[in-house]
C-alpha positions as CSV (number, residue, x, y, z in Angstrom):
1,X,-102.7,-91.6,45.7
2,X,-100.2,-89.1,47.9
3,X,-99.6,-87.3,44.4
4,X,-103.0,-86.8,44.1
5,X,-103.9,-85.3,47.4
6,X,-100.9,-83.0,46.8
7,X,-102.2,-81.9,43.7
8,X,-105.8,-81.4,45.2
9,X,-104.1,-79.1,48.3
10,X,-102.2,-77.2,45.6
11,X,-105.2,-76.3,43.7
12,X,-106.8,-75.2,46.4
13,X,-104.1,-73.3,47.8
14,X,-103.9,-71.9,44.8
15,X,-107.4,-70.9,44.1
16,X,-107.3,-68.9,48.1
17,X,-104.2,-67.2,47.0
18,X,-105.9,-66.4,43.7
19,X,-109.0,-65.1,45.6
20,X,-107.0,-63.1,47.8
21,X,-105.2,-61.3,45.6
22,X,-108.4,-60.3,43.6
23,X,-109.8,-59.3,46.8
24,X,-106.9,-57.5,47.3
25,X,-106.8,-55.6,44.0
26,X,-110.8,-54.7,44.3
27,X,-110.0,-53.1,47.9
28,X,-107.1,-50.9,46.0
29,X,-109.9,-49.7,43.7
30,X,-112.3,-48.9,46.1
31,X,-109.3,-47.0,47.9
């Protein structure tokens, strides 16, 4: 079950990281 909750906390770490950086990129086009 730890595996899976590690799995779970990676997704969603990736998924903010993912949203941040598409954030980040529509704030550069806006610039």
């Amino acid at each position: 079950h730890g595996d899976v909750v590690v799995l779970e906390s990676s997704d969603a770490d990736a998924d903010k990281a993912l949203a941040d950086l598409k954030a980040l990129l529509e704030t550069d086009l806006d610039a």
